[in-house]
N, CA and C of each residue as an Amber inpcrd file, in Angstrom:
protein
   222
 -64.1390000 -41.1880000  81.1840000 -62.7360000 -41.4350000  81.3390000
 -61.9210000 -40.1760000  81.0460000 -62.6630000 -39.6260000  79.6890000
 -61.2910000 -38.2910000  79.5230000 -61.7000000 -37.0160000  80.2340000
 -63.1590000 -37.0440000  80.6410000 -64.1320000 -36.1250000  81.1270000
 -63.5060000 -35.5940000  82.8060000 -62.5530000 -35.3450000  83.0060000
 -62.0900000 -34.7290000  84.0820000 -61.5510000 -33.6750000  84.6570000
 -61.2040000 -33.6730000  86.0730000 -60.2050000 -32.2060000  85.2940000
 -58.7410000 -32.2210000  85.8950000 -58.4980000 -33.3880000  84.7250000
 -56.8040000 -33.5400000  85.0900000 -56.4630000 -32.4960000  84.1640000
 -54.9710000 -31.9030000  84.1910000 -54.3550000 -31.0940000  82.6400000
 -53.3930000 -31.5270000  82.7490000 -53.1840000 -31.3340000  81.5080000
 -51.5970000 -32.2020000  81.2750000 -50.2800000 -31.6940000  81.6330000
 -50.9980000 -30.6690000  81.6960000 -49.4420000 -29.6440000  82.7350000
 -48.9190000 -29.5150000  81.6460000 -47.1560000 -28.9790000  81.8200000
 -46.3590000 -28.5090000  81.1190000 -46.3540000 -29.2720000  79.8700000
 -46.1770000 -30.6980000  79.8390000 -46.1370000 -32.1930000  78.6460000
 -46.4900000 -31.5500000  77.4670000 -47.9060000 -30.8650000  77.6170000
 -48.0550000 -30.3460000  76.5370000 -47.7330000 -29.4740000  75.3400000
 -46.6990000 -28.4940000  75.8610000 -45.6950000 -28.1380000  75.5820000
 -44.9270000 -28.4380000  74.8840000 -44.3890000 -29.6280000  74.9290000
 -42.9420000 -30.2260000  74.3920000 -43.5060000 -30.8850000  73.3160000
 -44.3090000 -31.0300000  72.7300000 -44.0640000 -31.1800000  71.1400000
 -43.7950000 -30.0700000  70.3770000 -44.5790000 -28.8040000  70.6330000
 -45.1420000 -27.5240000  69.4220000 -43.2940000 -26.6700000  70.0220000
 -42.8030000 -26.9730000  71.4300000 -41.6260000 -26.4620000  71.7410000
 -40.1960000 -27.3910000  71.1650000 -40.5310000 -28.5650000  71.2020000
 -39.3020000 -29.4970000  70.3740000 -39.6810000 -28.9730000  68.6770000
 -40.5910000 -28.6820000  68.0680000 -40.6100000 -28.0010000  66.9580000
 -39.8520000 -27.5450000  66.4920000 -40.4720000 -25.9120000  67.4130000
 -39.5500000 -24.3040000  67.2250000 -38.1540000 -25.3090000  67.3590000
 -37.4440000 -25.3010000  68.4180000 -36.1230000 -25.5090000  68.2850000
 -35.5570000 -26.7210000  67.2620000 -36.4190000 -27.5670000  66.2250000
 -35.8610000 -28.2260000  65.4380000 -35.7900000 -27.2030000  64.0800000
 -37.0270000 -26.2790000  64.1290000 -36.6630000 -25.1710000  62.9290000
 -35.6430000 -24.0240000  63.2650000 -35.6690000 -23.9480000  64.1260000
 -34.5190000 -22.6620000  64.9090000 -33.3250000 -23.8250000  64.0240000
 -33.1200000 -24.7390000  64.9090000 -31.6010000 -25.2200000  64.5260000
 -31.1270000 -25.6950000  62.9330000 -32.4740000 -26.1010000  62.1080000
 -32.4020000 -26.2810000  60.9200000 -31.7610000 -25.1270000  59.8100000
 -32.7480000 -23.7380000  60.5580000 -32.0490000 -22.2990000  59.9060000
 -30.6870000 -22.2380000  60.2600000 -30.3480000 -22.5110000  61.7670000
 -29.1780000 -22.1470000  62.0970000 -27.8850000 -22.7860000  60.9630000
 -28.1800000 -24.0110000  60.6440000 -27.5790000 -24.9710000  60.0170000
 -27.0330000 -24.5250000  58.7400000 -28.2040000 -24.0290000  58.4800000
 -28.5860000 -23.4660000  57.0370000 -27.2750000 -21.9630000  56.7670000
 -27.7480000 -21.1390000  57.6950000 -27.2770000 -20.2820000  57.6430000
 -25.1370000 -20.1920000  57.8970000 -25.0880000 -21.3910000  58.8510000
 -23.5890000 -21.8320000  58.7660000 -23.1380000 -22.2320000  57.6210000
 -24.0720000 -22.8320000  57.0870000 -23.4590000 -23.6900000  55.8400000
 -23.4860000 -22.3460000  54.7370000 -24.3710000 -21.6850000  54.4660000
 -23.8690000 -20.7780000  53.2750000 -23.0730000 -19.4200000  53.7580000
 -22.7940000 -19.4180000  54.6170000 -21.6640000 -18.3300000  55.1310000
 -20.6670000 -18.6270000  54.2560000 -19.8490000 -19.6360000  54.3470000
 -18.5930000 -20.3830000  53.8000000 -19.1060000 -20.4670000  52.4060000
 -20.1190000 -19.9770000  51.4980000 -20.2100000 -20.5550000  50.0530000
 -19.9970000 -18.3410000  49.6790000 -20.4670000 -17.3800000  50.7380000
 -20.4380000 -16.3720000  50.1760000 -19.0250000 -15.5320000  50.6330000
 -18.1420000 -16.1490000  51.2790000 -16.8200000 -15.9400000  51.4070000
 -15.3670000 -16.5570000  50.4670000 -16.3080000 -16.5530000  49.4170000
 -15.0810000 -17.3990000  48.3800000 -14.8250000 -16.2050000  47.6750000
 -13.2700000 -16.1370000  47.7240000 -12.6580000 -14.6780000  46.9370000
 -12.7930000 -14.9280000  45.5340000 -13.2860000 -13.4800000  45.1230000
 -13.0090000 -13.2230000  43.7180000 -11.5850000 -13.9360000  42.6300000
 -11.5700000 -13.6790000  42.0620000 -10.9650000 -13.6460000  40.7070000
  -9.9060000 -12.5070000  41.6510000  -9.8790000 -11.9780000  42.1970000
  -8.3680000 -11.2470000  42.9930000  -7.2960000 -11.6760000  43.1310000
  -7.1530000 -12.3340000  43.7000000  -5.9380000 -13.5430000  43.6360000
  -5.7220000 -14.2910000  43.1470000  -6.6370000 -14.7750000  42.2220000
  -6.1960000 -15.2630000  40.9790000  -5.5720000 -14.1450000  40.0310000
  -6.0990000 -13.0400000  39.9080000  -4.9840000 -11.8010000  39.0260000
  -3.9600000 -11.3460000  39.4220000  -3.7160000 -11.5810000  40.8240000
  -2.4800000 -11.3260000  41.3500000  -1.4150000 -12.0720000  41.3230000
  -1.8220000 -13.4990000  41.1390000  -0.9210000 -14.8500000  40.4000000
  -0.3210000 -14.1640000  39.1430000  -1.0500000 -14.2280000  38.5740000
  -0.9320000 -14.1940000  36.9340000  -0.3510000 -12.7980000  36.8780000
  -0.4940000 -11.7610000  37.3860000   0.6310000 -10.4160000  37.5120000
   1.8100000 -11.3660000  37.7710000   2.0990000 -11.5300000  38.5340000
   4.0330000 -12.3460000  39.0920000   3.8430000 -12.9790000  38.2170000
   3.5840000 -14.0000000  37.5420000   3.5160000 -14.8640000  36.9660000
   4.2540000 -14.1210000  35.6150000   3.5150000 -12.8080000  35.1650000
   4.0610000 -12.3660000  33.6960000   5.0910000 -11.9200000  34.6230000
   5.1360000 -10.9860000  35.4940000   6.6380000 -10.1440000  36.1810000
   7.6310000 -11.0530000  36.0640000   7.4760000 -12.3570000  36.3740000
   8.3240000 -13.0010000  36.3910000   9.1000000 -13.5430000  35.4000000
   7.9640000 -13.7630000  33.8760000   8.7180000 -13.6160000  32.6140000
   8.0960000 -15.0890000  31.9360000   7.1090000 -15.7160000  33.3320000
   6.8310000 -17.4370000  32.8050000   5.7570000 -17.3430000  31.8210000
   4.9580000 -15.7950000  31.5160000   4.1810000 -16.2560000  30.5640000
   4.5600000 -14.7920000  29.7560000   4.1750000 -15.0550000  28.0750000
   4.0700000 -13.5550000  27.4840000   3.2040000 -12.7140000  27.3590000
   3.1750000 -11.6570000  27.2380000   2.1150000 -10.8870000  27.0550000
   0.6700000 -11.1260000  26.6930000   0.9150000 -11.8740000  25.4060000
  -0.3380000 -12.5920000  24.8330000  -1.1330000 -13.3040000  25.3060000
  -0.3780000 -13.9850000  25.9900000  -0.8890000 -14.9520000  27.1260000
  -1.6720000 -14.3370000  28.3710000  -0.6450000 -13.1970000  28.7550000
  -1.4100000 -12.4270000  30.0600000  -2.4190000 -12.0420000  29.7660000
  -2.5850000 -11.0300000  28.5120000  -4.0870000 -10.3740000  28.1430000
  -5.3260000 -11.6910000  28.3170000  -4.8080000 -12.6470000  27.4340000
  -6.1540000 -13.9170000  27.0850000  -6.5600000 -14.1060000  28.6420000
  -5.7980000 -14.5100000  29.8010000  -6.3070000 -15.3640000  30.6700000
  -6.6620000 -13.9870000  31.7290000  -6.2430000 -12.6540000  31.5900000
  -6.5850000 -11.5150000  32.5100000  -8.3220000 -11.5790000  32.0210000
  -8.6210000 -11.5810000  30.6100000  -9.5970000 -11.3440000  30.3030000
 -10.5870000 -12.2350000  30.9260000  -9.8940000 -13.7370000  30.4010000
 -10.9510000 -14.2900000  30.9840000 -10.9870000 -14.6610000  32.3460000
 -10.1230000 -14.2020000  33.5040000 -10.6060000 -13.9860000  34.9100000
 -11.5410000 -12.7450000  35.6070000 -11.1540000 -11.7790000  33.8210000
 -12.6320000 -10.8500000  34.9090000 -13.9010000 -10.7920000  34.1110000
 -14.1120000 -11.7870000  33.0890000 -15.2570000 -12.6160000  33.1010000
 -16.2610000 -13.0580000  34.0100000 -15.5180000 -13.4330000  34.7160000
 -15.5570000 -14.7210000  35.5290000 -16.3660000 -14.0050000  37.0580000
């Protein structure tokens, strides 16, 4: 019965080829998703708040040093 010489033609193919493109698209996935986690700004604009913030007179000095410090901790 299996002893012939049919081939399965292309068919055979489309498992080991639906594969690759389920790992292709899995990386792809992958790689979209942590783009957006290594584009999160620094502590920059957060110090640039807190500059206006004292310029402006809403916090004192004391205050500016503590929270400057601990944004470049951070």
């Amino acid at each position: 019965m299996w002893w012939n010489d049919y081939w399965h033609g292309p068919w055979m193919l489309f498992g080991p080829g639906m594969m690759i493109i389920f790992v292709i698209v899995c990386f792809a996935l992958m790689a979209f998703m942590m783009r957006g986690t290594a584009q999160r700004p620094a502590a920059g604009r957060a110090l640039e708040i807190l500059r206006e913030r004292y310029a402006r007179g809403e916090i004192n000095e004391t205050e500016f040093e503590q929270r400057r410090r601990l944004l470049e901790q951070s």
